[in-house]
PALUM-889152 format. One line per field, with one value per residue (C-alpha): x, z, y. Coordinates in Angstrom, 1 decimal, padded with zeros to 4 digits, m for minus. Layout:
# residues N
c1 <- (X_...)
c3 <- (Z_...)
c2 <- (Y_...)
//
This chain:
# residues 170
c1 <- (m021.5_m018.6_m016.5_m016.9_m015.7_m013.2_m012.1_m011.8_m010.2_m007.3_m007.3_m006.9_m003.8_m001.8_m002.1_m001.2_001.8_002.8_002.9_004.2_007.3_007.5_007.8_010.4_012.6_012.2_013.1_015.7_017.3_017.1_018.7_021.9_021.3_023.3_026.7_029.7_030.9_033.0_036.8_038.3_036.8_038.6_037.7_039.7_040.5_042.2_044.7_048.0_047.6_049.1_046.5_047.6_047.9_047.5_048.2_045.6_043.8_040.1_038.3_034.6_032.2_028.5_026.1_024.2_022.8_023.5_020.7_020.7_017.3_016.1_012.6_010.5_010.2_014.2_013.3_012.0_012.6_010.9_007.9_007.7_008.4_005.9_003.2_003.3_003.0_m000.1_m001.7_m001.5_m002.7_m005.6_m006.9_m007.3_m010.2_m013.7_m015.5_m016.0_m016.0_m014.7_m012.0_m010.3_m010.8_m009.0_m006.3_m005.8_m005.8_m003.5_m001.1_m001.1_m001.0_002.5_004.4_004.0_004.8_007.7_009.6_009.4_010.9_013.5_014.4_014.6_017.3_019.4_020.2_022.6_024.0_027.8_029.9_031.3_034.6_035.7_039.6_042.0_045.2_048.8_049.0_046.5_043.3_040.1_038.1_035.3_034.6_032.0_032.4_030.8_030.8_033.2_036.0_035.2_037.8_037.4_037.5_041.2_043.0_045.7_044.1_045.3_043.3_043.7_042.7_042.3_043.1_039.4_038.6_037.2_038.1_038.9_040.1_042.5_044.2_047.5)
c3 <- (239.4_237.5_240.8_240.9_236.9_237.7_240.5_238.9_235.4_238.3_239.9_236.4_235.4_238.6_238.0_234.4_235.2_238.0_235.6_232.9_235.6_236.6_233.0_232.0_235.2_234.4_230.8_232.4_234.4_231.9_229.2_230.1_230.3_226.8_226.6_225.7_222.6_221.2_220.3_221.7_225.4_227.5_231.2_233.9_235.4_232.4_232.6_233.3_232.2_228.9_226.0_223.1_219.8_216.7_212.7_210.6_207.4_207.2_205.1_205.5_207.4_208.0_209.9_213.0_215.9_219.5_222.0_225.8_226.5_223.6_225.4_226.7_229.9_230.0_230.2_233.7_234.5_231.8_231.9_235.6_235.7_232.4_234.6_237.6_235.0_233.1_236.1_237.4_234.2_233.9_237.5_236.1_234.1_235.0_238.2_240.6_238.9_235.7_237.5_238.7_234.5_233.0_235.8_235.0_231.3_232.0_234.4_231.3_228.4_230.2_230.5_227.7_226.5_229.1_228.1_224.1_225.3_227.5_224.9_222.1_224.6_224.7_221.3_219.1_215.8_215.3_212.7_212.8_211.4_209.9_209.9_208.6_211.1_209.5_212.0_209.4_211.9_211.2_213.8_213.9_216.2_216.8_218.1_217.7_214.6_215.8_213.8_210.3_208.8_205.3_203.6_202.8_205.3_207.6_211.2_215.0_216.6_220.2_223.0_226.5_229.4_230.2_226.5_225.1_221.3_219.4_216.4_215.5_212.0_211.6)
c2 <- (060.5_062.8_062.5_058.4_058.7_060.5_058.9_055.5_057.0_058.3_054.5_053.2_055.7_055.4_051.5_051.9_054.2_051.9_048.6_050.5_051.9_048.2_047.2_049.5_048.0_044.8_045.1_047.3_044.5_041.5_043.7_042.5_038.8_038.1_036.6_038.7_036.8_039.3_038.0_041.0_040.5_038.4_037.1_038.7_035.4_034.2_037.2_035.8_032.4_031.1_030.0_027.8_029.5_027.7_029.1_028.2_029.5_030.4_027.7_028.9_031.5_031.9_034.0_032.1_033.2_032.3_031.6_031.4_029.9_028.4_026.9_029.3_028.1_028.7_032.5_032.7_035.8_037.5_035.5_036.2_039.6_040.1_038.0_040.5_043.3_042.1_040.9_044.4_046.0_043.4_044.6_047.8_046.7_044.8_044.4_041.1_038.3_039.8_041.4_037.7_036.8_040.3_039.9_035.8_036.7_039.7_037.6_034.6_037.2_039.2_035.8_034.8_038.7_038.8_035.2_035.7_039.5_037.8_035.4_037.8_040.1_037.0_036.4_037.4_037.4_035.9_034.0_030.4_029.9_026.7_027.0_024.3_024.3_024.3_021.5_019.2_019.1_021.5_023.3_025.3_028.7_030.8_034.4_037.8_039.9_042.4_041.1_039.6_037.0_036.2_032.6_032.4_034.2_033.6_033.6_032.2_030.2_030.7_028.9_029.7_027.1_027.4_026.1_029.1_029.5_033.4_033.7_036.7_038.0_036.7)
//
């Protein structure tokens, strides 16, 4: 009877340390899904080409935060990973029919776990800018926090022939 105990607490921690490896790669992989927004980065296909620079003066500034996938159902990959991962750890646990329920509520329990993770990996905090041009016109940017402009001062807004807008110091 000690060898079947034992036997099954083995089963239970090579599954656990197999979901909990699993786990660790997938957060891993989707660690990187949020957008570069710094002012400073620039895409190697703009390098080369000629943006439009505009002087202008910093009128206001707050602090928002920039989502990719807002819905949960926009964070697939999370949820799916997280799904594999809690169905795995809810085999572990209950026998025959109990089995199929702690592996269904597992399976339910990590997407949900896995898309809110996901999502939260995706945002990020950054400032939008509402800067009046010497031109007369106003525009508003948002980039990362990396550089902070205050309200008053002298800035360029530049933009890049694919539309994307960065402020600078002037």
């Amino acid at each position: 009877m000690l060898k079947i105990v034992a036997l099954m607490e083995k089963k239970v921690m090579q599954k656990t340390l197999a979901v909990s490896a699993f786990g660790l790669a997938a957060f891993l992989s989707i660690g990187g899904c949020a957008r570069n927004i710094s002012s400073n980065t620039y895409d190697a296909k703009t390098l080369g080409s000629a943006s439009r620079t505009y002087p202008c003066v910093v009128v206001s500034s707050r602090t928002v935060m920039v989502e990719e996938g807002e819905r949960l159902e926009d964070n697939k990959t999370g949820g799916i990973m997280g799904a594999i991962a809690g169905g795995a750890l809810g085999s572990a646990f209950g026998g025959g029919r109990g089995r199929i329920i702690t592996t269904a509520g597992g399976a339910l329990a990590g997407a949900a776990a896995g898309a809110y993770a996901e999502k939260s990996m995706k945002s990020q905090e950054a400032i939008e800018y509402v800067v009046e041009l010497q031109s007369g016109g106003m525009q508003s940017v948002v980039q990362g926090t990396d550089v902070v402009l205050r309200n008053g001062q002298a800035a360029y807004l530049i933009v890049d022939p694919k539309g994307r807008s960065r402020l600078i110091a002037r």
